[in-house]
Structures are given as C-alpha cells and as structure tokens.
C-alpha positions, 0 to 999 in steps of 0.5 A, spaced: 175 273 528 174 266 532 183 266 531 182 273 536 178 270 541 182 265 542 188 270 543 184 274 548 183 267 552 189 265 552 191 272 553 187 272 560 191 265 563 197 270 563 198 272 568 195 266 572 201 262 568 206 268 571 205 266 578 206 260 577 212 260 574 214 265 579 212 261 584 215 255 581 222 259 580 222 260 588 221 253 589 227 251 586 231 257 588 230 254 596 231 247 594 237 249 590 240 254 596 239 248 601 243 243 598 249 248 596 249 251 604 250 243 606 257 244 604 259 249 608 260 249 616 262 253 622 268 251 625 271 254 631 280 253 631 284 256 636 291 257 635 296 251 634 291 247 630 293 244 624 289 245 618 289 243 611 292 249 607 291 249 599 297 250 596 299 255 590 304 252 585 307 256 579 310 252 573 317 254 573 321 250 566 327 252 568 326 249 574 323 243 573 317 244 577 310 243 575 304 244 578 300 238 576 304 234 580 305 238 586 300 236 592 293 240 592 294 241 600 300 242 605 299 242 612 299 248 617 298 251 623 293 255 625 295 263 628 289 266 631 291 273 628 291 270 620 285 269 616 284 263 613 280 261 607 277 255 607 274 249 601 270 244 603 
C-alpha cells in the first residue's frame, strides 16, 4: 500500500513537471532560433552588382573534370529580373 501512495505523489507533480519541460523547450527554441537567424541578412542589389555565385560542377571522367577541385564560388553579375539564391 505505501508503494501506491508513493506513485499517486509523484503522480501529482506531473503535471507541474510538464510545464516545466514545456516551458524549458520554449526557451531553447527561442535561443536557438536567435542564434541561426543571425546567418542570414537582408541585402538590397541593383542590377550590375557582381555577386559571388555558387558554382555546380558535375564530374565528367571522359572529360578529365572533377568537382572536388573546381571553384566552390564564380563571379557574376546581377540582373534585376533574375532570382538568385544566396548562402551565407
């Protein structure tokens, strides 16, 4: 019997716990989204910019190319009515 009164105890702080985990969980969600956010800006280009363009190579062993060496970035112009995707 005394082994039931221990579990209807600790039964009773469950739900107390449970905000604590909820509200532990928001916490870090807000730190963590702070810290990834900082990555990222707002940049305003006009056309003509050059900007640092990744570049996508594909190996080609029949044509002596390899990816692993080729450059990660190339430079390009900026044209206003072309998207580009940007890393930082």
């Amino acid at each position: 019997m005394g082994d039931r009164k221990v579990y209807a105890q600790k039964f009773d702080r469950m739900s107390a716990l449970y905000e604590e985990v909820v509200e532990r969980l928001r916490k870090a969600y807000e730190k963590s989204s702070q810290n990834y956010n900082l990555r990222g800006r707002n940049v305003d280009l006009n056309a003509g910019d050059f900007v640092w363009k990744r570049t996508q190579v594909l190996c080609d062993a029949s044509k002596n190319v390899s990816n692993k060496f080729a450059p990660l970035y190339e430079n390009a112009r900026y044209e206003a009515n072309k998207a580009i995707y940007f890393t930082f």
